[in-house]
Legacy VTK file of the C-alpha trace (Angstrom):
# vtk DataFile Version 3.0
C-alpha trace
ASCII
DATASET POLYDATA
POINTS 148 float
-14.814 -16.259 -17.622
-15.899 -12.840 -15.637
-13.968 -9.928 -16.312
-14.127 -6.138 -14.634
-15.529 -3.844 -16.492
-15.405 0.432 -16.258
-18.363 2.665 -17.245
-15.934 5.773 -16.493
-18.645 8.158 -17.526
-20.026 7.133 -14.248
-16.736 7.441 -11.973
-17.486 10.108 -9.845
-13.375 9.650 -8.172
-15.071 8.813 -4.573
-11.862 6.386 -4.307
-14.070 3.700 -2.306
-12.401 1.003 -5.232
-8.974 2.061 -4.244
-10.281 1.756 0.052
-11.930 -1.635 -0.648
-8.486 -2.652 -2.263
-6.307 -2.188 0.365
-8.504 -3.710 2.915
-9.363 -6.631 1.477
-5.429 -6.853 0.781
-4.603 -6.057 4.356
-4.686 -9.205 6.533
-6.295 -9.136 9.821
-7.947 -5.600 8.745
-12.042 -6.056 9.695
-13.119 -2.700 8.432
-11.587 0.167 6.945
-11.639 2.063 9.845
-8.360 -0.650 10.964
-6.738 0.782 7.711
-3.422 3.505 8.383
-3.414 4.976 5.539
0.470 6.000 6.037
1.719 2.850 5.753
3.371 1.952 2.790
2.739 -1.232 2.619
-1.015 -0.810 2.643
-1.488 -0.541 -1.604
-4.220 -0.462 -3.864
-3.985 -2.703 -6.964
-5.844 -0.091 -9.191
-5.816 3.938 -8.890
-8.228 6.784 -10.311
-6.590 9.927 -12.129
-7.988 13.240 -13.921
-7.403 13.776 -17.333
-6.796 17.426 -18.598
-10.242 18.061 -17.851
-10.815 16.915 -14.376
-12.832 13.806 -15.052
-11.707 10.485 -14.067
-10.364 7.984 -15.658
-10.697 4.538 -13.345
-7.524 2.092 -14.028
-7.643 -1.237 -13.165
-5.954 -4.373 -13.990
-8.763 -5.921 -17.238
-6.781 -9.571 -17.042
-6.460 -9.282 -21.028
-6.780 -12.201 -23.426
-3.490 -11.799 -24.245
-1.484 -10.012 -21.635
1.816 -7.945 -22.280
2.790 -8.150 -18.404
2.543 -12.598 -18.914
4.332 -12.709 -21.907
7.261 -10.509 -20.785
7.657 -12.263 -17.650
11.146 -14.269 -18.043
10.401 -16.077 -14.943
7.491 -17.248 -15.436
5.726 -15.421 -12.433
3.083 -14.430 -14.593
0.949 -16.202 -15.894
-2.676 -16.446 -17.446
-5.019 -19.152 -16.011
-6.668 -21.004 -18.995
-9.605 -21.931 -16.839
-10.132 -18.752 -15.343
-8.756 -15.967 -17.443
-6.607 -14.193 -14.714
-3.356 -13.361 -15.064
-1.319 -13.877 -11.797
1.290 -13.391 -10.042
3.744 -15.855 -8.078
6.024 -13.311 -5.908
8.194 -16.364 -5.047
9.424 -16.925 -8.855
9.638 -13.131 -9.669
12.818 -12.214 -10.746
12.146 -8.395 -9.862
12.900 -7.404 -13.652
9.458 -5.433 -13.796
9.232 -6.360 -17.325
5.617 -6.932 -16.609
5.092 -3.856 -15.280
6.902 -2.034 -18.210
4.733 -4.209 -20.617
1.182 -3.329 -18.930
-0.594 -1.504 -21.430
-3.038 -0.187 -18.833
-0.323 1.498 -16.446
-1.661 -0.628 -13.505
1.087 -2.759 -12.371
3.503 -1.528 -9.924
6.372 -2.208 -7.521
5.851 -1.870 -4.242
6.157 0.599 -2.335
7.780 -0.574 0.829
10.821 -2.807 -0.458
10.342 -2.826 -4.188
11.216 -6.332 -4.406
7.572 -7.529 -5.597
4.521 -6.892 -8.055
1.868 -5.129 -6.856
-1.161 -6.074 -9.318
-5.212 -7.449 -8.937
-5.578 -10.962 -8.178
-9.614 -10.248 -8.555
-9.783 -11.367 -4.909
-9.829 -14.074 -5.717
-8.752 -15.714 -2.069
-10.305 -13.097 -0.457
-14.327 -12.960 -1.670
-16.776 -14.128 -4.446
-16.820 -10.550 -6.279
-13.703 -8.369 -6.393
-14.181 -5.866 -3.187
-13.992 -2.845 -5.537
-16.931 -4.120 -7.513
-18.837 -4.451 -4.224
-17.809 -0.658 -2.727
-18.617 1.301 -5.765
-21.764 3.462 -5.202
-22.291 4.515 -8.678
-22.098 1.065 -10.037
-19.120 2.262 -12.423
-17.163 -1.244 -12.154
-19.156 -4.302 -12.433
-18.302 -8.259 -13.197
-19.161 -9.378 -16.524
-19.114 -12.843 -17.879
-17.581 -13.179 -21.204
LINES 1 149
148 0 1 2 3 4 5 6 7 8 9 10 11 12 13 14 15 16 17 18 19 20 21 22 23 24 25 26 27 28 29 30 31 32 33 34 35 36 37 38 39 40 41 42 43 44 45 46 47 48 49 50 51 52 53 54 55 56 57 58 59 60 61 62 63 64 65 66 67 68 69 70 71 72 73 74 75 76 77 78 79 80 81 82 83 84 85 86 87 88 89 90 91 92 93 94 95 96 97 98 99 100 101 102 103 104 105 106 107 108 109 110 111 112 113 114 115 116 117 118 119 120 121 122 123 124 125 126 127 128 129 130 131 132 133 134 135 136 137 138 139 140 141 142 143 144 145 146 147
């Protein structure tokens, strides 16, 4: 099973994880210069902060072994992939309790923005390309794919 993985020591907050997100989450969207940024509907499924010192601290969704947002999930929305190791999400069974997103113990998971009817949270692109577009965007090499 590959998993993301953070060297945050090496996060130097350029946000190109949080750019790669959104487009490769943004149907239709070529390039990043297609992206409007003032939409609310365009999302990232991870997000960078500072801690009390300025550095950054890179959060992303780490599809845990045993995941808090999966086993709080009444509706059975989401769910870990024994094959894979993912943890995802079915919108159409969500019963927009957010007990996953309450039960995250990363802070990643998130309603949406634009209706907050739905789960915003990684799917590890995994419709989209063969290594999650924030892996492929970071310059520093901070996030990389590990098999484990």
């Amino acid at each position: 099973m590959k998993r993301i993985f953070i060297d945050a020591d090496k996060c130097i907050g350029c946000k190109n994880c949080l750019v790669a997100c959104m487009q490769a989450h943004k149907p239709g969207t070529v390039s990043v210069f297609g992206l409007d940024f003032i939409d609310p509907a365009l999302e990232s499924r991870n997000k960078i902060l500072l801690d009390s010192r300025g550095k950054c601290i890179p959060l992303f969704c780490r599809h845990c072994d045993k995941p808090g947002c999966a086993t709080a999930c009444m509706s059975g929305a989401m769910v870990k992939e024994p094959e894979t190791g993912y943890v995802r999400y079915d919108s159409d069974r969500c019963a927009q309790c957010f007990m996953c997103v309450m039960n995250c113990p990363y802070g990643v998971l998130k309603p949406d923005r634009e209706t907050g009817t739905y789960v915003v949270k990684c799917d590890f692109c995994a419709d989209h390309n063969s290594e999650p577009s924030c892996v492929k965007m970071c310059p520093v090499k901070a996030i990389y794919v590990e098999e484990v």
